[in-house]
RODO-2510 file (C-alpha; in nm, 4 decimals, decimal comma):
residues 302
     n   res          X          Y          Z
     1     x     0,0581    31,1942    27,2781
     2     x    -0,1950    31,1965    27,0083
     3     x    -0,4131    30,8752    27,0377
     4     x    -0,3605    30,6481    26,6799
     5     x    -0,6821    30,6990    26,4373
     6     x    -0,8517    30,3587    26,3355
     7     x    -1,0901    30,4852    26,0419
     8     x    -1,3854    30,2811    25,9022
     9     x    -1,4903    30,3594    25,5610
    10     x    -1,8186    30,2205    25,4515
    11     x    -2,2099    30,3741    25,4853
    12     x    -2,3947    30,4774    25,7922
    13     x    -2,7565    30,3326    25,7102
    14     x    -3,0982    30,2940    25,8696
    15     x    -3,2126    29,9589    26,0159
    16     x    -3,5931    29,8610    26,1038
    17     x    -3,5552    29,5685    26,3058
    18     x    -3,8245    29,2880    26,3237
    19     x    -3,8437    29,1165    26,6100
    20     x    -4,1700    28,8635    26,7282
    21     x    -4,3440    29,0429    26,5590
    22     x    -4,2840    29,3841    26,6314
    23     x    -4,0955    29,6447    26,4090
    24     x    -3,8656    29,9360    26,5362
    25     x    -3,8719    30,3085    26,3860
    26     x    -3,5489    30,3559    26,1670
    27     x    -3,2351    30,3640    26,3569
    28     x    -2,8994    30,4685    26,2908
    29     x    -2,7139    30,1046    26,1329
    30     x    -2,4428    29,9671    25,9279
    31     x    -2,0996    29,8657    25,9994
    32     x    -1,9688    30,2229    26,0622
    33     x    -2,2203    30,3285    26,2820
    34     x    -2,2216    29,9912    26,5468
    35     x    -1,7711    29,9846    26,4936
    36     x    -1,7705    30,3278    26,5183
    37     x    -1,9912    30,3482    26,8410
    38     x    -1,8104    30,0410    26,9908
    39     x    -1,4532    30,1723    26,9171
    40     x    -1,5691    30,5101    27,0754
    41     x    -1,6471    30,2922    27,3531
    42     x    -1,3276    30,1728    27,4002
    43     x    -1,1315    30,5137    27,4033
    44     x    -1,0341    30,4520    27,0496
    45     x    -0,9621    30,7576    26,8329
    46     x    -1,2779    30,6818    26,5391
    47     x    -1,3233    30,8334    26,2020
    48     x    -1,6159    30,7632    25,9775
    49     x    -1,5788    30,7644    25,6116
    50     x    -1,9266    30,7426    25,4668
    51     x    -2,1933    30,8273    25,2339
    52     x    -2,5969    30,9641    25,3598
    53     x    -2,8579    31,0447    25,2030
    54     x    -3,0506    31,3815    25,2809
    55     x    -3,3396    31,1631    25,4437
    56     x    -3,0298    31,0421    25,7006
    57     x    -3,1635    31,2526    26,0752
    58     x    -2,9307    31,4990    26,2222
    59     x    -2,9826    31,3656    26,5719
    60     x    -2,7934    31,0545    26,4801
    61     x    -2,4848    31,2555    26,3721
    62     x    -2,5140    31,4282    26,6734
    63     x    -2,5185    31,0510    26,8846
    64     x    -2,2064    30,9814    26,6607
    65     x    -2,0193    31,3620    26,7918
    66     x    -2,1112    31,3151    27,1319
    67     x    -1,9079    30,9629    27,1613
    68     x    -1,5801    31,1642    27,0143
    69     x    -1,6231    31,0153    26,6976
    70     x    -1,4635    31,2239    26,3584
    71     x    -1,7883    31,2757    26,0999
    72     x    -1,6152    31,5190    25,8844
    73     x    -1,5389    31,2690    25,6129
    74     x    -1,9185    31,2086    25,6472
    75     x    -2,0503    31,3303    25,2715
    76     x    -2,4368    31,4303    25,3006
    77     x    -2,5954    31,3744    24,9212
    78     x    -2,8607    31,5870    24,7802
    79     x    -3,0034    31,3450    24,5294
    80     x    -3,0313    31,0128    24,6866
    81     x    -3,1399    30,8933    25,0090
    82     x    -2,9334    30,6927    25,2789
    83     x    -2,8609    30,3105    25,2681
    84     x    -3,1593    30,1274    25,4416
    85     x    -3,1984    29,8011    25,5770
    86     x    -3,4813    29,5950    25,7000
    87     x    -3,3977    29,2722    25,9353
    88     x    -3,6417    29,0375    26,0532
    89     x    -3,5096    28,7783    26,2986
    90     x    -3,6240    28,4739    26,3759
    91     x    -3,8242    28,4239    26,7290
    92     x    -3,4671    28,2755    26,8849
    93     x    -3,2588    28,5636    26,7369
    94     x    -3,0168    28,2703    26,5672
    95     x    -3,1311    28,3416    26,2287
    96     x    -3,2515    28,7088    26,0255
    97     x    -3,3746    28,7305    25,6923
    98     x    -3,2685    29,0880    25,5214
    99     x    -3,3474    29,3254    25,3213
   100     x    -3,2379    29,6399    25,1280
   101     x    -3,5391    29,8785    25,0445
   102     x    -3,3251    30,2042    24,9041
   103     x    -2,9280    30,1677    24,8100
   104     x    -2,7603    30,4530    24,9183
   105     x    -2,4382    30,6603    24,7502
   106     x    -2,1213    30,4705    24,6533
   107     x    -1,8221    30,5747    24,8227
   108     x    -1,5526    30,6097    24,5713
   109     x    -1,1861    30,6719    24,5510
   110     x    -1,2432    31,0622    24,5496
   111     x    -1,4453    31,0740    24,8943
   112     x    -1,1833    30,9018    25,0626
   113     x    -0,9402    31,2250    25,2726
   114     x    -0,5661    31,1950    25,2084
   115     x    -0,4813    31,1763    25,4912
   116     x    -0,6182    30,8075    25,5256
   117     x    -0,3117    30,6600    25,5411
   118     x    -0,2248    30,7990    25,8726
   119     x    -0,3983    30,6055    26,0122
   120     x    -0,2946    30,3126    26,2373
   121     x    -0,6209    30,1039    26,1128
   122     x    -0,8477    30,0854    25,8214
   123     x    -1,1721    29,8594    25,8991
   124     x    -1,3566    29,8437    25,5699
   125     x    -1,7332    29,8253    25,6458
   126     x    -1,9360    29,7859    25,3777
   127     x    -2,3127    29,6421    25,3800
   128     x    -2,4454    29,6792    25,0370
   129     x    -2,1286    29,6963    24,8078
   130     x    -2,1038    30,0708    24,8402
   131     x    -1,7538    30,1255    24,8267
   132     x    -1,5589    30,1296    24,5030
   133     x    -1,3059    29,8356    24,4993
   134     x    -1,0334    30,1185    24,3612
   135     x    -1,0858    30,2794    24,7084
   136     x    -0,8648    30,0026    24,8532
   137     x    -0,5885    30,0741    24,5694
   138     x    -0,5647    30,3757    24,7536
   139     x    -0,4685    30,2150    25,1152
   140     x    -0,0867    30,2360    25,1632
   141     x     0,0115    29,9051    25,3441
   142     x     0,3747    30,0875    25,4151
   143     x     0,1896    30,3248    25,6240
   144     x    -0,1286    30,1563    25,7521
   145     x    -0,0524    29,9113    26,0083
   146     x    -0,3650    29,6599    25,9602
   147     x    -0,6126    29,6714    25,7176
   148     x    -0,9163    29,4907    25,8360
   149     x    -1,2232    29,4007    25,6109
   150     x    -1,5742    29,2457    25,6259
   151     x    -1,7030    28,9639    25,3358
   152     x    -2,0308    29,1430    25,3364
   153     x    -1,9120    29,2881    24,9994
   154     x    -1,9762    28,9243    24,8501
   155     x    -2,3564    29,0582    24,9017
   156     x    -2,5279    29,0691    24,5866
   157     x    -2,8325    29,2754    24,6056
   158     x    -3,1544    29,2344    24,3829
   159     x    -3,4148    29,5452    24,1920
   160     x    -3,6356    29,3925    24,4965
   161     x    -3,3738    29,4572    24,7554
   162     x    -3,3129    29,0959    24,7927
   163     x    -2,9927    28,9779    24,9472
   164     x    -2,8005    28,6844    24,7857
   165     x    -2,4350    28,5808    24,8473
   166     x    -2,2025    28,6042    24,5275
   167     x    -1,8658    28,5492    24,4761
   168     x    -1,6996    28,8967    24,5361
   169     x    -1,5257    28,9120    24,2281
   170     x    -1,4899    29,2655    24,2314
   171     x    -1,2749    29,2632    24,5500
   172     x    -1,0674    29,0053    24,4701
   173     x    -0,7946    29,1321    24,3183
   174     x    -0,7391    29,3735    24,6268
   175     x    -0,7060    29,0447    24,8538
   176     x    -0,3302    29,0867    24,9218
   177     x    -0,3949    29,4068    25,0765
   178     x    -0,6520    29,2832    25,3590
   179     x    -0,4886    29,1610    25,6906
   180     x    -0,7602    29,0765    25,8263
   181     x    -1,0744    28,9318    25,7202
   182     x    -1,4214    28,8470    25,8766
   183     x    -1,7193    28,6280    25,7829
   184     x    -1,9937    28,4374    25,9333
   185     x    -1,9508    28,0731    25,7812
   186     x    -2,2117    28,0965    25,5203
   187     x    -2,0047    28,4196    25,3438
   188     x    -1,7084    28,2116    25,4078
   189     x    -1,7896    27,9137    25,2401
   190     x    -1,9645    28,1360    24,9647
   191     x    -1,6455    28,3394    24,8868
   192     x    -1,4276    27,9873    24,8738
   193     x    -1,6987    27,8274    24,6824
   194     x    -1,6472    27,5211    24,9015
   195     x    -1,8858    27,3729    25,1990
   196     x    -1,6138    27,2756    25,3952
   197     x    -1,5212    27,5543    25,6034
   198     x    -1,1513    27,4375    25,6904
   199     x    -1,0994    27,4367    25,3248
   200     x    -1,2673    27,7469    25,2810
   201     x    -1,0297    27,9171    25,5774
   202     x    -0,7265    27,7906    25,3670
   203     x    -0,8162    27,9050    25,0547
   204     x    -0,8931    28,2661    25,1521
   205     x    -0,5532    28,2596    25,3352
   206     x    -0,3986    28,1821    25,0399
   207     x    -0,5266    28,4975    24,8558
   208     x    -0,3654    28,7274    25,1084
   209     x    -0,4698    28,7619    25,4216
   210     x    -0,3402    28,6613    25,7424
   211     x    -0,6164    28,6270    25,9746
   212     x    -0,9432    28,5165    25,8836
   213     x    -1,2177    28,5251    26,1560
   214     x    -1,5656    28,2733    26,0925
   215     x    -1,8639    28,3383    26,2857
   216     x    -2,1049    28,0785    26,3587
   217     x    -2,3502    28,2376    26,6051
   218     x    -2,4123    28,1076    26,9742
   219     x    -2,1596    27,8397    26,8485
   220     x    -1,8549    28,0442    26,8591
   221     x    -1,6061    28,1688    26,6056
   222     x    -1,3513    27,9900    26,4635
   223     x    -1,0128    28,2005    26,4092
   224     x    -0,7206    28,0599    26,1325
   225     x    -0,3921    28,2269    26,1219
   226     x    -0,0561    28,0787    25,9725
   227     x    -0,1797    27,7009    25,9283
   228     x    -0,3760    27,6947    26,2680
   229     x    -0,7395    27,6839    26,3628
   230     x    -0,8250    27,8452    26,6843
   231     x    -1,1702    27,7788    26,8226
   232     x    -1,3220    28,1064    27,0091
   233     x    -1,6100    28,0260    27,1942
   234     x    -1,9128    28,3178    27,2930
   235     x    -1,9639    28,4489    27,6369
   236     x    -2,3050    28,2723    27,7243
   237     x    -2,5818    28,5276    27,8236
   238     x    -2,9174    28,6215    27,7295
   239     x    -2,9954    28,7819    27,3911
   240     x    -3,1772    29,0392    27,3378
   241     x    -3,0711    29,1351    26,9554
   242     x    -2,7759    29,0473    26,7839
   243     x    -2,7971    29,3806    26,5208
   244     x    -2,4614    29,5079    26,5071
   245     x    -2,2260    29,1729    26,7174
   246     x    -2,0644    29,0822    26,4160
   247     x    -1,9438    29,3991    26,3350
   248     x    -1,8404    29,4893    26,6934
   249     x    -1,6360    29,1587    26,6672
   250     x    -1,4484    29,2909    26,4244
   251     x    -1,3575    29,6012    26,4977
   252     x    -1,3134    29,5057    26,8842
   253     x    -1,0876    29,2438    26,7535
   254     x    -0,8559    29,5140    26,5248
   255     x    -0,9070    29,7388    26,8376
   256     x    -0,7125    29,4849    27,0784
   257     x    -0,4709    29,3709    26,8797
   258     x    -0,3848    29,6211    26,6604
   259     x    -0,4182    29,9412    26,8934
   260     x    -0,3519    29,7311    27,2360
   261     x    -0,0858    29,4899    27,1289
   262     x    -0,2860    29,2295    27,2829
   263     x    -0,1702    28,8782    27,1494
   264     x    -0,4006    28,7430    26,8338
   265     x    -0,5590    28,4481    27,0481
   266     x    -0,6483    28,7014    27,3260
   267     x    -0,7971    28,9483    27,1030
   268     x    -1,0332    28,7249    26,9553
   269     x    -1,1360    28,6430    27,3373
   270     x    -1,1906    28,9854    27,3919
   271     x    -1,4237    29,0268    27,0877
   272     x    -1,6048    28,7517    27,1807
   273     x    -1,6785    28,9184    27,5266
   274     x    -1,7067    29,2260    27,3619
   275     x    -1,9731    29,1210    27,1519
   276     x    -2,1451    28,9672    27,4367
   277     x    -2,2246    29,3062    27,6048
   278     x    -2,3996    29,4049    27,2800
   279     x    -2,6345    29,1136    27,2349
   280     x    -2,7275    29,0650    27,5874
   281     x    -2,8369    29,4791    27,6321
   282     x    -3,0360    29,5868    27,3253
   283     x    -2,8056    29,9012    27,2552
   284     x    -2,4354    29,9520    27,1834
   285     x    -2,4415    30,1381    27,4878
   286     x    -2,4252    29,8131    27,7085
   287     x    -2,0625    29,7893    27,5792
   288     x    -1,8769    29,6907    27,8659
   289     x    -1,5454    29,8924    27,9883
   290     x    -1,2007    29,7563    27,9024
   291     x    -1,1348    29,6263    28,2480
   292     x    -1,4874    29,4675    28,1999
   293     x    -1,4610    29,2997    27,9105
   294     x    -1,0855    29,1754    27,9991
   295     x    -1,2774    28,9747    28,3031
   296     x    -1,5204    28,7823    28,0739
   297     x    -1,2295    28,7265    27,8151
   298     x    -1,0889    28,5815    28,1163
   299     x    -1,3105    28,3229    28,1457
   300     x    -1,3160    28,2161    27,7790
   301     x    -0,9775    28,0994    27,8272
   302     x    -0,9614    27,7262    27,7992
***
């Protein structure tokens, strides 16, 4: 039986991380890279839907094939170079200051394959408002079984690369379409234009979608389906570098309960541990197994 295809449309980038003081080489970033890696992970059957620029290295393509993981919707562009990022944390790792020092290729209705909507997932991953809102006209919610999105395209970006929070306004009239929706609280409360984040959870619901994840850091996540709040607290371990936890929240999250059937309270468990792998090993490739990450989820439980 062929394995269901959760795609993830939105650009592959390159990160340089600062960290005390010390700055990493580029390295392969973005929601569709750490997602895709994550999902791959998990046995999931990944394609990428994305935009590079001819500066983008070969070799991270290749770490992308080698996990399983469908590039061909990958376009390469000849006249502008990739999405890149620059994100200095603070000396805890609870707080990051970034930057965007080239904009990459927007991914627009006619990049996107038809055969999207055979898929059983759509995670839409975008870091620096490079997809086309018209691209999620194109989702078919008959077909798709959960459309899952990130409020990173509330990001409004400056000349100088500076990162400020807006109000999305370009998305919202595609709200209805999103099932599920992630944030950390500051995008939350942004998008709702309201400090209060219960209020804020509310509001968003009431534009369409029916399961909104906040993150809040080491303090947990808060998860608000159908009237209820849910608080989902982290797995507790040393961090290394939280690059790339929010996004494997998400897409763990879709992953569980959308591929697994897992109920929605113990998906978000599951993310939670899932995430925890990440931040605690420096490298997507301290993912824990299934079985693995089940055990920790375990303990979450109240």
């Amino acid at each position: 039986m062929k394995k269901e295809i959760i795609s993830i449309i939105g650009n592959l980038i390159l990160d340089r991380i600062l960290i005390r003081d010390k700055c990493t080489d580029s390295r392969p970033g973005g929601t569709a890279f750490y997602s895709g890696m994550a999902l791959a992970k998990l046995k999931a059957n990944v394609q990428l839907i994305s935009k590079i620029g001819a500066d983008y290295p070969d070799r991270f393509l290749t770490t992308l094939t080698d996990e399983g993981i469908n590039i061909d919707p990958v376009i390469k562009s000849k006249s502008k170079n990739s999405t890149s990022f620059l994100l200095n944390y603070s000396d805890n790792l609870e707080s990051r200051e970034a930057s965007v020092p080239c904009r990459g290729p927007v991914i627009t209705p006619e990049d996107i394959p038809r055969h999207i909507n055979q898929s059983r997932i759509v995670q839409l991953g975008m870091v620096a408002n490079e997809i086309d809102p018209e691209v999620v006209s194109l989702l078919d919610h008959d077909s798709i079984h959960i459309i899952g999105a990130d409020l990173h395209f509330i990001r409004e970006i400056s000349d100088d690369g500076k990162i400020t929070l807006g109000r999305g306004a370009n998305f919202r009239p595609f709200m209805h379409k999103i099932d599920v929706i992630k944030g950390s609280f500051e995008e939350v409360r942004a998008f709702a234009d309201t400090g209060n984040i219960k209020r804020a959870l509310k509001k968003i619901s009431s534009m369409g979608p029916k399961i909104i994840l906040a993150t809040d850091g080491a303090n947990g996540s808060i998860l608000y389906s159908k009237g209820t709040f849910f608080k989902i607290p982290v797995y507790r371990v040393i961090v290394e570098d939280t690059t790339g936890a929010g996004d494997i929240f998400l897409s763990s999250f879709l992953y569980f309960y959308g591929i697994k059937q897992d109920d929605l309270l113990k998906s978000a468990y599951l993310a939670s541990a899932a995430a925890s792998f990440v931040v605690e090993g420096n490298s997507i490739s301290s993912l824990g197994k299934v079985e693995e990450i089940r055990k920790r989820a375990e303990i979450l439980k109240p």
